[in-house]
NUKOLDREN-962013 format. One record per residue: residue number from 1; x, y, z of N, C-alpha, C in turn. Coordinates in Angstrom, 1 decimal. Layout:
BEGIN
<NUM <X Y Z> <X Y Z> <X Y Z>>,
...
//
This chain:
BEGIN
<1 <94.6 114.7 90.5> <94.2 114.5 91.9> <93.7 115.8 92.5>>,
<2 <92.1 115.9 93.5> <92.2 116.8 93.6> <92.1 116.2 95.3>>,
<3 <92.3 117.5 95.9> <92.0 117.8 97.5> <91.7 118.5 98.6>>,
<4 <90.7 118.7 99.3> <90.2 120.2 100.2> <91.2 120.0 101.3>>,
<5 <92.5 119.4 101.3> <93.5 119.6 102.6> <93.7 121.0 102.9>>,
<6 <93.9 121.5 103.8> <94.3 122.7 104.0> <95.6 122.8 103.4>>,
<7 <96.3 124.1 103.1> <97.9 124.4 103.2> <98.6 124.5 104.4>>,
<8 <99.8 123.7 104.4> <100.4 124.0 105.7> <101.8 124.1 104.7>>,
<9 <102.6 125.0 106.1> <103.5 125.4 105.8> <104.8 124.7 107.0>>,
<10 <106.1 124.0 106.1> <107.1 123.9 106.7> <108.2 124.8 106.9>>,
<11 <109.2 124.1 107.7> <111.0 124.6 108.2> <111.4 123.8 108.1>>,
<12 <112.5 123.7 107.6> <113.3 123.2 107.5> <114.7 123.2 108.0>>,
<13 <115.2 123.4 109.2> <115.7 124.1 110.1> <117.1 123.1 110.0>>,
<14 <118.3 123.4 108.9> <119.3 122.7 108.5> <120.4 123.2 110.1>>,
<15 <120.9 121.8 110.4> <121.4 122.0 111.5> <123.1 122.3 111.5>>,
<16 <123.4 123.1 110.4> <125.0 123.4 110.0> <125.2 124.3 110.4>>,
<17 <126.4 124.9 110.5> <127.3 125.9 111.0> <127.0 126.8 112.6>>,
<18 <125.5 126.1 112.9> <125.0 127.1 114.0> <125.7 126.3 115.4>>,
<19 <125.6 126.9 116.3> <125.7 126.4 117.7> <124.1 126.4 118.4>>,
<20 <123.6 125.1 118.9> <122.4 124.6 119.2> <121.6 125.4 120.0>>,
<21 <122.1 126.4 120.8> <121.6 127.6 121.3> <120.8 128.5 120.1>>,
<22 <121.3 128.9 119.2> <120.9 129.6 118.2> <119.9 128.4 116.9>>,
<23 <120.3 127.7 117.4> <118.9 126.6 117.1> <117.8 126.6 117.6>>,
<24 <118.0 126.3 118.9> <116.8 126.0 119.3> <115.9 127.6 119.7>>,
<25 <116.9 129.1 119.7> <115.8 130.4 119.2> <115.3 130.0 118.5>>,
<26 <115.4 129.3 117.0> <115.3 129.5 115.8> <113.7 128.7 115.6>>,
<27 <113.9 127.5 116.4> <112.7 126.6 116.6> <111.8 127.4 117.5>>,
<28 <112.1 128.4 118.5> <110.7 128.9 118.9> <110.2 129.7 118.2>>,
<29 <111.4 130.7 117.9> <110.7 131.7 117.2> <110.1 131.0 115.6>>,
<30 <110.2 130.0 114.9> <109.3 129.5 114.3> <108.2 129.4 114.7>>,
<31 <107.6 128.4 115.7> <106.4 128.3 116.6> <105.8 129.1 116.8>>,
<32 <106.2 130.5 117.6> <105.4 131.4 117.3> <104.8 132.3 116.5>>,
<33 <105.8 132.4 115.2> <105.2 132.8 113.7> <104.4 132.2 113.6>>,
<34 <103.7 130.5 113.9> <102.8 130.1 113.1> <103.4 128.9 112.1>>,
<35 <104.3 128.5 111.8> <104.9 127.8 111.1> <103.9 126.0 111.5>>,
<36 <103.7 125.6 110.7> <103.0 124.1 111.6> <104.1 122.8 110.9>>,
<37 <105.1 123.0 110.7> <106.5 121.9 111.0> <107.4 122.1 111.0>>,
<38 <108.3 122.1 112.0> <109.8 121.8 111.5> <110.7 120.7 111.3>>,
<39 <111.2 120.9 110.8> <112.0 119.7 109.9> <113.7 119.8 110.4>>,
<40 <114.5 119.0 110.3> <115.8 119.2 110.5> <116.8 118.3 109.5>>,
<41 <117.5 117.9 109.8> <117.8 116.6 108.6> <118.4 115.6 109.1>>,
<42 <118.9 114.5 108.4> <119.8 113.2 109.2> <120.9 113.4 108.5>>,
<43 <122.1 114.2 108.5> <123.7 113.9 108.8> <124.7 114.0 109.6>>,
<44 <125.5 114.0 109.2> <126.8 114.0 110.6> <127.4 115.4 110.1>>,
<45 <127.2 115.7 108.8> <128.8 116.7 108.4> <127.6 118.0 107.6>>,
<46 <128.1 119.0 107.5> <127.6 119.5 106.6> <127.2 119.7 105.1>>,
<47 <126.2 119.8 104.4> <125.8 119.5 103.1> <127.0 120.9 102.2>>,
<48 <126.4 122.0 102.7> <127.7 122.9 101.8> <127.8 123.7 102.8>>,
<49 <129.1 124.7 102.3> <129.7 126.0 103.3> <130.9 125.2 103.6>>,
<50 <131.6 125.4 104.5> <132.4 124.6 105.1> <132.2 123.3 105.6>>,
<51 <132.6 122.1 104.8> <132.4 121.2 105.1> <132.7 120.3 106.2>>,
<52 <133.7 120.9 107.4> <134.0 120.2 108.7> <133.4 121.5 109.7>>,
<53 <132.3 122.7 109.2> <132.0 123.1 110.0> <131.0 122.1 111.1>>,
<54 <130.6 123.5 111.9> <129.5 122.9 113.1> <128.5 122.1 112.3>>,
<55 <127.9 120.9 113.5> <127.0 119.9 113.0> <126.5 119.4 114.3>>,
<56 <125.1 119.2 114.2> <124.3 118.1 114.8> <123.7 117.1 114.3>>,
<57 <123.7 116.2 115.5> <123.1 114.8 115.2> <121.2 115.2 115.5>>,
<58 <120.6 114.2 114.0> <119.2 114.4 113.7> <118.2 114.1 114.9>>,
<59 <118.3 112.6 115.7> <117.5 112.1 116.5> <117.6 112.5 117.8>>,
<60 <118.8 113.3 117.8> <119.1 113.4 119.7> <118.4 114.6 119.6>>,
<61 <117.8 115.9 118.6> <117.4 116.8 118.2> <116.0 116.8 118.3>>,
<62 <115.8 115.7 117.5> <114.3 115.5 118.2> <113.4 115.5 118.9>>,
<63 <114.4 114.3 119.7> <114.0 114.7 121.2> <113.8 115.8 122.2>>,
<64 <115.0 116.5 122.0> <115.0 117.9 122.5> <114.1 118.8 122.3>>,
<65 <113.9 118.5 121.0> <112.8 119.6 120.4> <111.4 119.1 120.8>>,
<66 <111.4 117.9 120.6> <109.7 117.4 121.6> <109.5 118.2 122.8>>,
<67 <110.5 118.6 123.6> <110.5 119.0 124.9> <110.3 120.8 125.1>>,
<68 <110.9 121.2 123.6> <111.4 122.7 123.9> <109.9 123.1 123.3>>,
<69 <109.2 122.4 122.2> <108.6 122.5 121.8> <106.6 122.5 122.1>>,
<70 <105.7 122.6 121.6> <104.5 122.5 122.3> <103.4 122.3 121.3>>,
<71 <103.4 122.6 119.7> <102.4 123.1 118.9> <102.8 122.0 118.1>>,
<72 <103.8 122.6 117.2> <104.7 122.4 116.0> <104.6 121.0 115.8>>,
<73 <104.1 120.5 114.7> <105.0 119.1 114.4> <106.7 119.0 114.2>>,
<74 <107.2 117.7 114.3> <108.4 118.1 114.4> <109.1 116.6 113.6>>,
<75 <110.1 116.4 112.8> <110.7 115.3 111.4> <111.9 115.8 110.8>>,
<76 <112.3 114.8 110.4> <113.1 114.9 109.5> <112.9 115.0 108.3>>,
<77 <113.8 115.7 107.5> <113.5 116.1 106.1> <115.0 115.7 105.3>>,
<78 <115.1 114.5 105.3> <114.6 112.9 105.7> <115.4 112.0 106.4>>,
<79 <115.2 111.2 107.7> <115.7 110.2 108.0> <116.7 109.3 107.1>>,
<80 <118.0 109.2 107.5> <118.5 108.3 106.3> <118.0 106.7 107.2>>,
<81 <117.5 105.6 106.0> <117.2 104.4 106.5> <118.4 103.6 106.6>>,
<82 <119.7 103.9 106.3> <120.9 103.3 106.6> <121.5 103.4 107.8>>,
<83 <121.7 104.2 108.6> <122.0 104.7 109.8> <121.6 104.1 111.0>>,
<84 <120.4 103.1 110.6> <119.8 102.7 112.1> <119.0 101.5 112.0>>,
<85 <119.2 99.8 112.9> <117.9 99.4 112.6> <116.9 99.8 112.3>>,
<86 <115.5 99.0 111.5> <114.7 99.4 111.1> <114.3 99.6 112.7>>,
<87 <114.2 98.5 113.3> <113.4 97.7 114.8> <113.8 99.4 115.7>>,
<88 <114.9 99.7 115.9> <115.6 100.8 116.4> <114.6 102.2 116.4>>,
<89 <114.8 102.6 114.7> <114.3 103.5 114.4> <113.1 103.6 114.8>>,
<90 <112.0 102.5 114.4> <110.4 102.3 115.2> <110.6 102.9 116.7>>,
<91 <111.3 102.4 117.4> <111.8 102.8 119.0> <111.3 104.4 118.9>>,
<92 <112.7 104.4 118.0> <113.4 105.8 118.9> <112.3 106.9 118.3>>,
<93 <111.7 106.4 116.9> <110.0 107.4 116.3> <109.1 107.4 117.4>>,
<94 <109.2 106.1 117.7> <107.7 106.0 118.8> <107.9 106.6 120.3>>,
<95 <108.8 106.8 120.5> <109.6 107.3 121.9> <109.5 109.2 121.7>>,
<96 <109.8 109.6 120.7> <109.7 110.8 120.5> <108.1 111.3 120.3>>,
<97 <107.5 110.6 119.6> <106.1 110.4 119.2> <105.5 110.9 121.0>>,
<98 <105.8 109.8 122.3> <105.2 110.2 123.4> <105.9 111.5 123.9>>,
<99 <106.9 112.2 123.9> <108.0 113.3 124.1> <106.7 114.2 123.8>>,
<100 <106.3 113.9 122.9> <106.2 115.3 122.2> <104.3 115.6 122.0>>,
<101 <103.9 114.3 122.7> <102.2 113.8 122.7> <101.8 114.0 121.7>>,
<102 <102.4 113.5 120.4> <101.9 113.0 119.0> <102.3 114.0 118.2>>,
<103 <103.2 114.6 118.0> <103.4 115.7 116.8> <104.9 114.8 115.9>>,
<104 <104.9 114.0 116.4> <106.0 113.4 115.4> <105.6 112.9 114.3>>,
<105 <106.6 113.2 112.9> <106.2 113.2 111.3> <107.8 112.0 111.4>>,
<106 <107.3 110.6 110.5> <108.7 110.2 110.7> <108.7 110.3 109.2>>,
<107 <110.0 111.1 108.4> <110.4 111.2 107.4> <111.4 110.5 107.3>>,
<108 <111.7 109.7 105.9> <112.6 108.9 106.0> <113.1 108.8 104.3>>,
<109 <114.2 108.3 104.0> <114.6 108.6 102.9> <115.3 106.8 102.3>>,
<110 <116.2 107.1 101.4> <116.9 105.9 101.3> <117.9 106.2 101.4>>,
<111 <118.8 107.7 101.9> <120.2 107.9 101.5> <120.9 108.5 100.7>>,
<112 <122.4 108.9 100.6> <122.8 109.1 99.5> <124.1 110.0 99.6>>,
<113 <124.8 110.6 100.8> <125.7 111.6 101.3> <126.6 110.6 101.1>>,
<114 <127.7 110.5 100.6> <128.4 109.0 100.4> <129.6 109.6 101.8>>,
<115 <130.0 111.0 102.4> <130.6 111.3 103.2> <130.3 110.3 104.7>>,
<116 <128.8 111.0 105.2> <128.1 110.1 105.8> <128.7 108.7 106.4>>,
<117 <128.7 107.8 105.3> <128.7 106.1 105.1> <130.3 106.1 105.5>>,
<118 <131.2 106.8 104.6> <132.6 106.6 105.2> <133.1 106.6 106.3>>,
<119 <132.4 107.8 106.8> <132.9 108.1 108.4> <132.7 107.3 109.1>>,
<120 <131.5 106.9 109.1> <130.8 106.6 110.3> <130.5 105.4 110.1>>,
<121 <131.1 104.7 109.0> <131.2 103.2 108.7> <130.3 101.9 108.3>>,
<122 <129.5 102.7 107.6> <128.1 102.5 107.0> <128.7 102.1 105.5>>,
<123 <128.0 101.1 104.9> <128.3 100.1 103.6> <127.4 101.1 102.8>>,
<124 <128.2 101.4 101.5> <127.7 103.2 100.9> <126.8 102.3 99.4>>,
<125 <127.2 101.1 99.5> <126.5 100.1 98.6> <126.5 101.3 96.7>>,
<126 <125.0 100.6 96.5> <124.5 101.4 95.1> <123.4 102.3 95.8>>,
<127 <122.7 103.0 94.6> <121.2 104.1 95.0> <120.2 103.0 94.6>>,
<128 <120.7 101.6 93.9> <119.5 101.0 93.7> <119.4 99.6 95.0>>,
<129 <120.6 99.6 95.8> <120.8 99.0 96.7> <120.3 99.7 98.0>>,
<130 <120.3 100.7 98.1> <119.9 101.5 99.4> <117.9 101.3 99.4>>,
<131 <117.5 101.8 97.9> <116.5 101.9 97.3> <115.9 100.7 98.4>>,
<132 <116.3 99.4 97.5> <115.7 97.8 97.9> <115.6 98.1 99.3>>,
<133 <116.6 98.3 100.2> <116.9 98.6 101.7> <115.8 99.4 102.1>>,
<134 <115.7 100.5 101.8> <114.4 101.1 101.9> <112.7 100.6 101.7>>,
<135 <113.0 100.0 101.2> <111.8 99.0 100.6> <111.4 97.8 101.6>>,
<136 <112.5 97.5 102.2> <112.4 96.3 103.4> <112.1 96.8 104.7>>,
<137 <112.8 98.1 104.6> <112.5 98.6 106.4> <111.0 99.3 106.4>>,
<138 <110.5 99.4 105.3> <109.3 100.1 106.0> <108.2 99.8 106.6>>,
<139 <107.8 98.4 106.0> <106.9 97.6 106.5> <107.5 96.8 108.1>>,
<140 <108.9 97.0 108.5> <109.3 96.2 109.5> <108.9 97.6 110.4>>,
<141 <109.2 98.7 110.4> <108.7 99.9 111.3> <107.5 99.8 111.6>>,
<142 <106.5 99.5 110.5> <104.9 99.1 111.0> <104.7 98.3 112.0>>,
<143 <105.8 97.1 111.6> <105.4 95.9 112.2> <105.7 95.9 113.8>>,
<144 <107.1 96.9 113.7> <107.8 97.0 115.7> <106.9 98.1 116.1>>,
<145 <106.2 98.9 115.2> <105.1 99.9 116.4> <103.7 99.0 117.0>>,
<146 <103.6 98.0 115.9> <102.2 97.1 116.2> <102.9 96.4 117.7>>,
<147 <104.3 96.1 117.8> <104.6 95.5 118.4> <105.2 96.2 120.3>>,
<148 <105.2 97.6 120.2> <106.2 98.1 121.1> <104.7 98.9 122.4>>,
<149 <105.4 98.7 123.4> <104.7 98.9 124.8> <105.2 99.7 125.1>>,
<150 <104.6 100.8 125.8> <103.2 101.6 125.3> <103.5 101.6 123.2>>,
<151 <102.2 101.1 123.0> <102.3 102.0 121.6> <102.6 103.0 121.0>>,
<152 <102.6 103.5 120.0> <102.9 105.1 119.5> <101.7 105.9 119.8>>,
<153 <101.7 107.3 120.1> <100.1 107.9 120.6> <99.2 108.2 119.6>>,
<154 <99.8 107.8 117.8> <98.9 107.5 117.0> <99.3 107.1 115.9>>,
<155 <98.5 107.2 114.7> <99.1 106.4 113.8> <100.3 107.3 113.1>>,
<156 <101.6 107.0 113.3> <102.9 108.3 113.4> <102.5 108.2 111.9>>,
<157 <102.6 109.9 111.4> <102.6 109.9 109.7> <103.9 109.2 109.1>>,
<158 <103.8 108.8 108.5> <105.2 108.3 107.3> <105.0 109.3 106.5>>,
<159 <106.6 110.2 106.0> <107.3 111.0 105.2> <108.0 110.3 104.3>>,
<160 <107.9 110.1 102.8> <108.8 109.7 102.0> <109.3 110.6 100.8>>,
<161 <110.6 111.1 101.5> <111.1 111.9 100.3> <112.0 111.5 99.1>>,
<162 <111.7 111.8 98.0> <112.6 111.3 97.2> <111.4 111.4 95.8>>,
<163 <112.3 111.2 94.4> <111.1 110.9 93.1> <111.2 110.0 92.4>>,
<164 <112.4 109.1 92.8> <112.3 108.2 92.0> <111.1 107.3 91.6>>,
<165 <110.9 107.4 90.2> <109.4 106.6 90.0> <109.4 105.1 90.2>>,
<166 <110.7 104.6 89.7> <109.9 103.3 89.6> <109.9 102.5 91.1>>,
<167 <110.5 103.1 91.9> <110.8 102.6 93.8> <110.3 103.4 94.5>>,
<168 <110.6 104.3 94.7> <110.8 105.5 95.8> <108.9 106.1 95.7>>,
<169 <108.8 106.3 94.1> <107.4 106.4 94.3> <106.3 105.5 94.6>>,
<170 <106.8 104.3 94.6> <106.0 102.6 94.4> <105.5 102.6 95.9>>,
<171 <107.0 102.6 96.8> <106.9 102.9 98.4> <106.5 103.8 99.2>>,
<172 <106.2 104.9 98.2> <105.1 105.9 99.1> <103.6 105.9 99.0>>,
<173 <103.5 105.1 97.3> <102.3 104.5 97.7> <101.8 103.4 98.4>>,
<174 <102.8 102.5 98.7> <102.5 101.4 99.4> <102.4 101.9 101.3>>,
<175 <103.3 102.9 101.3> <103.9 103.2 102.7> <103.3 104.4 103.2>>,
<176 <103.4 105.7 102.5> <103.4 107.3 103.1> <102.1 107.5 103.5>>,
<177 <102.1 108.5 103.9> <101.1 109.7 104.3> <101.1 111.0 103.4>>,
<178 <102.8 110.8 103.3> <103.0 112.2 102.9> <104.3 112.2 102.2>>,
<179 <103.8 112.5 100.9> <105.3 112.8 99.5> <106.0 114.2 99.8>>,
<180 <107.3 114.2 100.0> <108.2 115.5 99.5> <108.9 115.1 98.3>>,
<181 <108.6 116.2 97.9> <109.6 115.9 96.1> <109.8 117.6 96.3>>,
<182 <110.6 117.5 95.2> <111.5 118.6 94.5> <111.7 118.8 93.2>>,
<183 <112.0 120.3 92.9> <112.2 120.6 91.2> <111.0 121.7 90.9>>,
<184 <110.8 122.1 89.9> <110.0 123.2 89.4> <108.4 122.6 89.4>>,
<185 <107.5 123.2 88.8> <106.2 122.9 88.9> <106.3 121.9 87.6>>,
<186 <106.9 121.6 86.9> <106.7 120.7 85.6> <107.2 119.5 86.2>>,
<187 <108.1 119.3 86.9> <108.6 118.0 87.8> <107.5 117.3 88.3>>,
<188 <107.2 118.2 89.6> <106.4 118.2 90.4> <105.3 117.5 89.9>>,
<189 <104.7 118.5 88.8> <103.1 117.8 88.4> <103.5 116.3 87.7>>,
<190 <104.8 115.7 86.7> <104.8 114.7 86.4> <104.9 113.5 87.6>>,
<191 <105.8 114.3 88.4> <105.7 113.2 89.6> <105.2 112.8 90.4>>,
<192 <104.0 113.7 90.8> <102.8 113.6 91.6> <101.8 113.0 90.7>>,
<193 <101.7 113.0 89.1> <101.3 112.0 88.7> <101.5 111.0 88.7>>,
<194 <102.9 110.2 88.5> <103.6 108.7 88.4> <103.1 108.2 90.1>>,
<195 <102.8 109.4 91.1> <102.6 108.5 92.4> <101.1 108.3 92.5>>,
<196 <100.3 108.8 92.2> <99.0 108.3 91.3> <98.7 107.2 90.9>>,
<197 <99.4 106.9 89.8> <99.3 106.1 89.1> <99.5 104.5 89.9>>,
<198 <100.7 104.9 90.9> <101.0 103.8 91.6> <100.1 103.6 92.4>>,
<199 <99.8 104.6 93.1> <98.1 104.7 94.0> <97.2 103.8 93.6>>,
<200 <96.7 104.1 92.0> <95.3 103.1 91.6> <96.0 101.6 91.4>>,
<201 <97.3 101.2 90.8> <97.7 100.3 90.7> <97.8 99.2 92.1>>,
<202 <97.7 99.9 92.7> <97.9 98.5 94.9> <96.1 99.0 95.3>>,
<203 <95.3 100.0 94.3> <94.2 100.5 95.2> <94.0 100.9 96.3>>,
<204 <94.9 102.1 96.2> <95.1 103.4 97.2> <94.3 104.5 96.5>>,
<205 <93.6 105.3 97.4> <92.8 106.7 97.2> <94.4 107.2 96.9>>,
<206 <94.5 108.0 96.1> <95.7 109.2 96.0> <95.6 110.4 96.7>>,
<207 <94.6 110.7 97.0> <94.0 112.0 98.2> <94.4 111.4 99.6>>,
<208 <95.0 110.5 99.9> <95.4 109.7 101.0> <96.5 110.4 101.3>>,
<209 <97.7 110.6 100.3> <98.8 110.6 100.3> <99.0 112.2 100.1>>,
<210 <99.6 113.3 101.3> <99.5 114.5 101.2> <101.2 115.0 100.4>>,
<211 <100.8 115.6 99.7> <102.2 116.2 98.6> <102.7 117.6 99.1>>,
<212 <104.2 117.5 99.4> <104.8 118.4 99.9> <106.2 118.4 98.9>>,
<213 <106.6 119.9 99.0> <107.7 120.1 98.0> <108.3 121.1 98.9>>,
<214 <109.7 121.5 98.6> <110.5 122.7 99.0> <110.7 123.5 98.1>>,
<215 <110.2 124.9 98.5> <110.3 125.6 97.9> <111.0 126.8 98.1>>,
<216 <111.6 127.8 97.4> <112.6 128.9 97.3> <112.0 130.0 96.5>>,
<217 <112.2 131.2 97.0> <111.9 132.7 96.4> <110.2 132.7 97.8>>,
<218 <109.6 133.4 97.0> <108.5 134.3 97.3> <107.2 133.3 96.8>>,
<219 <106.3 133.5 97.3> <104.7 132.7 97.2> <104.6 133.1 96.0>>,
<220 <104.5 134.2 95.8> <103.7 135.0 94.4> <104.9 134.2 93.3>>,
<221 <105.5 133.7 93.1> <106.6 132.9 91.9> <105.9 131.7 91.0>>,
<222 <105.8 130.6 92.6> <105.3 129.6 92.0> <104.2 128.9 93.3>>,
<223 <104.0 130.0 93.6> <102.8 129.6 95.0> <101.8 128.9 94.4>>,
<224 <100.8 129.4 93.8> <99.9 129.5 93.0> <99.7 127.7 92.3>>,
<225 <100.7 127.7 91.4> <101.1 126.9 90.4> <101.4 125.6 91.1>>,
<226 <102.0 125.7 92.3> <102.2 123.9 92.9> <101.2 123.7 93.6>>,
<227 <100.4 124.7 93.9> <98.9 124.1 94.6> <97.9 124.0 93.7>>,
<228 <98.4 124.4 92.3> <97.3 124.1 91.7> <97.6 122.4 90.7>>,
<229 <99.2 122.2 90.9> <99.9 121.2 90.7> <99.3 119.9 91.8>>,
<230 <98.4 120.0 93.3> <98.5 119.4 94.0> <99.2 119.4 95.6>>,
<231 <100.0 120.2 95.2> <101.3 120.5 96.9> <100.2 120.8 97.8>>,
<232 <100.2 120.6 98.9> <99.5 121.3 100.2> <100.6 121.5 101.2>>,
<233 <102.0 120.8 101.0> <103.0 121.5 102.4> <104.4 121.9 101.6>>,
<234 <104.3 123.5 102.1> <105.5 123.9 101.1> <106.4 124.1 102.6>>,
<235 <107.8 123.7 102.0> <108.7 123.8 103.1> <109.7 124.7 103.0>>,
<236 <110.4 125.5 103.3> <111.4 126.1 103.4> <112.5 126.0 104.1>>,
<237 <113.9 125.9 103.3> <115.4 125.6 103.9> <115.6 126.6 104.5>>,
<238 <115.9 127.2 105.8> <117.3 127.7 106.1> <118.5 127.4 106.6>>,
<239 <119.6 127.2 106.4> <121.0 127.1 106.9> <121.4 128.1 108.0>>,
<240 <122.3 127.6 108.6> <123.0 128.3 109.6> <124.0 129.0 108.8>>,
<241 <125.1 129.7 110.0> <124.1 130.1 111.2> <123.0 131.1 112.0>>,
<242 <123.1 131.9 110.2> <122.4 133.2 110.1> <120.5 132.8 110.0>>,
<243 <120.4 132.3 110.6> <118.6 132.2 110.1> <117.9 133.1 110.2>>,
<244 <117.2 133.0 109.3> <116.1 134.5 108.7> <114.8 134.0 108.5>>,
<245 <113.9 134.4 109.2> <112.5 133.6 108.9> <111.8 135.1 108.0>>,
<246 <112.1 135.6 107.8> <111.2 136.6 106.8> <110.7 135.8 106.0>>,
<247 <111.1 134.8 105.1> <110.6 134.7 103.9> <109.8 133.4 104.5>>,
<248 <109.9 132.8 105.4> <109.2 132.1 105.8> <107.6 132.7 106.5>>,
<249 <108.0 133.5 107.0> <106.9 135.1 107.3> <106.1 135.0 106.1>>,
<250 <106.4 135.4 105.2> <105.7 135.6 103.5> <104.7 134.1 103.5>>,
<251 <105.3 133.2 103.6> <105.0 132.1 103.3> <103.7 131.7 104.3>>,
<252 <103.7 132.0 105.6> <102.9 132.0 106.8> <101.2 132.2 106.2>>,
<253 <102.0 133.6 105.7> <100.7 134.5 105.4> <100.1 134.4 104.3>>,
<254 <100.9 133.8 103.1> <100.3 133.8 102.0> <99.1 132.0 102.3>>,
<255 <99.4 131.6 103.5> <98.9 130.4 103.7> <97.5 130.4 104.6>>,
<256 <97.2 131.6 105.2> <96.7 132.1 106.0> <95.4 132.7 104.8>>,
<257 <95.7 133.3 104.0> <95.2 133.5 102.3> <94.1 132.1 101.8>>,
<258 <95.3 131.2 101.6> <94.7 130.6 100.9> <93.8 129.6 101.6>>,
<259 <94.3 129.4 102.8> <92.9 128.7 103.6> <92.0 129.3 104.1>>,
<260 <91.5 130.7 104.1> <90.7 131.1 104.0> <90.0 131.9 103.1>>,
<261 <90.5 131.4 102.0> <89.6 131.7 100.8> <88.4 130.7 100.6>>,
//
């Protein structure tokens, strides 16, 4: 696959251990580095460190950030599809979508924190039962934005993260805008192939569908190598409650590079 997309660069702005004050520094001083997304995630509890440390909820964040916010696109990295009507989630996408006068990315996943489901009383099922689940609600999200007054302020991108080939990639060619995957550049290039493949198979352009991956260390590692793999949005995690945008800094510039070369 080839494509003249520009590079953009994500955050991933993990909402653990911090107190929301020192969050939402974190989201401006992104914005004015130049960063063009931030990301947050959908749980209740934290993924590692202390596991009953500090935590925020994904959607009420959103919102907030539509407001604190002015440039940036702003998503999840990823919505779990279990947590919420499909009909709901369309809402509450399309609602932030006006917040924020169109910089909303709805990223969405199928799940998988089995912590999550227990607490908060959610049926933790199979990964190939969530999968199917996933597979039902996406086309119903299409169908409550076709349906909801005022409409969304445009056609909101769909984010589908995940690699599973024979689902997860099927549904982003049927559904996304935009693939996140993960793993090294040998991953990456097999799985941005298999979503390809699903591309020509329903008669989707594959250049439709923009490839984003997370990435760790320094540009100069594997900068190079995933854009030549395909990637155009590389994202970067930080965790609370220490956030450090330096290396996101690196990332800015090395992006600044390559779109204007």
């Amino acid at each position: 696959m080839t494509t003249d997309r520009p590079v953009r660069i994500g955050l991933q702005l993990q909402p653990q251990h911090a107190d929301y004050s020192e969050i939402r520094r974190t989201v401006a001083a992104a914005e004015e580095a130049g960063v063009d997304i931030v990301f947050n995630w959908d749980h209740f509890f934290p993924l590692y460190g202390e596991p009953d440390g500090k935590h925020f909820e994904c959607w009420t964040m959103l919102g907030a950030w539509a407001e604190a916010t002015s440039r940036v696109e702003i998503g999840a990295l990823v919505t779990c599809n279990s947590y919420r009507n499909p009909e709901l989630l369309a809402d509450m996408a399309r609602t932030v979508d006006h917040i924020s006068d169109g910089r909303l990315i709805l990223g969405i996943g199928s799940g998988w924190f089995q912590r999550d489901y227990d607490e908060y009383g959610y049926e933790f099922g199979t990964a190939g039962g969530r999968l199917t689940e996933l597979g039902k609600a996406l086309p119903r999200i299409r169908e409550r934005w076709g349906r909801l007054n005022p409409a969304p302020t445009r056609d909101i991108p769909v984010l589908i993260g995940g690699g599973g080939e024979k689902k997860t990639l099927r549904y982003t060619a049927e559904h996304a805008t935009i693939w996140h995957g993960f793993g090294d550049v040998e991953t990456f290039t097999h799985k941005t192939g298999v979503l390809d493949g699903h591309c020509r198979d329903i008669g989707r352009d594959p250049s439709e569908i923009e490839r984003s991956v997370a990435v760790e260390g320094a540009p100069s590692e594997n900068g190079q190598a995933l854009l030549d793999a395909g990637a155009r949005l590389f994202t970067i995690g930080q965790d609370g409650p220490d956030y450090d945008l330096g290396k996101l800094g690196d990332w800015i510039a090395w992006r600044d590079e390559q779109n204007a070369a």
